[in-house]
Steps between C-alpha positions, in 0.01 A plus 500: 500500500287400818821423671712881489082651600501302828821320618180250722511304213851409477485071634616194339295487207644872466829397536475230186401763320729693546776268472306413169539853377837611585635107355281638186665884533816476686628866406129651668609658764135536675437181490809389661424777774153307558602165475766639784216638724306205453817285638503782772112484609514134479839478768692274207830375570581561109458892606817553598703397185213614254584880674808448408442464133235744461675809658780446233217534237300785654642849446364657794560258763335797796177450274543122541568538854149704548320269276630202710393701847180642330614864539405526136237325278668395156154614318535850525873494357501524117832369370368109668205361289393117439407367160219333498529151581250228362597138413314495168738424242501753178436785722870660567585792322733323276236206390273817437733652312639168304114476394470854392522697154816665588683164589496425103722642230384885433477528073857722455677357743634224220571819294703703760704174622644415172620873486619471820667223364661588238673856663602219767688336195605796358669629831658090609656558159667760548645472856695176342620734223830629664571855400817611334557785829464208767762273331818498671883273527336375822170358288728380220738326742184361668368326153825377421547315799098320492675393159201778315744536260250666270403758745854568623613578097250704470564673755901548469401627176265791654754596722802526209275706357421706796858556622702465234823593722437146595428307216825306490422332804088430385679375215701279655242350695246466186813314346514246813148495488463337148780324529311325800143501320679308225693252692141397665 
């Protein structure tokens, strides 16, 4: 935090900090903005190319350009903040939270997935079902030719039944159909 108070402080043990942090965080846009500045007070060759990559992550790259120039001081501005940053293993928020109560199974929670579940088998089942209104020559023709013979029956049968002006031709085709379910 000492290091967005008073830019002084940015130097090379700064800088491996900061390189630390933003290897640790590489979507935090701050600390990229520091770790930039740093580069900057420090007259880095790397400064260059690391500008580069850091005003395609920044939003506001006139804010960027102020930081850099210290027209503006990055602690007053409220959407830039740095987590904390301590070496000691178990203390990120996701170790604290692994170690927590609420990391665990909450009592229910067996209860409501198993009804979750079983609607989820309940509605799988019947999107295979195929409805009598979405069967048509084109899905019968379809089954026939993956050799479905089953499904394409079944279906030729649905559609005598459904236009009967047709139903010498679906009975044709049911006839050619058996004859070639038999012959297999």
């Amino acid at each position: 935090m000492k290091y967005l108070h008073q830019h002084k402080h940015l130097n090379e043990e700064s800088l491996e900090t900061l390189k630390k942090l933003i290897d640790e965080h590489p979507w935090f846009q701050a600390g990229w903005m520091l770790y930039l500045k740093n580069l900057k007070s420090l007259n880095s060759e790397n400064f260059e190319a690391t500008l580069k990559q850091v005003a395609l992550m920044v939003p506001d790259r006139k804010r960027l350009y102020r930081f850099l120039n210290d027209e503006i001081d990055l602690s007053n501005s409220n959407n830039y903040k740095l987590p904390e940053f301590d070496d000691a293993p178990g203390d990120s928020l996701i170790d604290r939270f692994l170690s927590s109560k609420q990391a665990g199974l909450r009592p229910g929670n067996y209860a409501e997935k198993q009804a979750k579940e079983t609607d989820n088998k309940h509605i799988i089942e019947k999107s295979v079902t195929e409805s009598d209104e979405l069967i048509t020559e084109t899905l019968a023709y379809i089954h026939f030719q993956q050799k479905n013979y089953e499904k394409a029956l079944d279906a030729y049968k649905k559609l005598s039944l459904k236009y009967p002006e047709k139903s010498i031709y679906f009975a044709s085709r049911i006839k050619e159909i058996e004859e070639l379910k038999n012959n297999n």
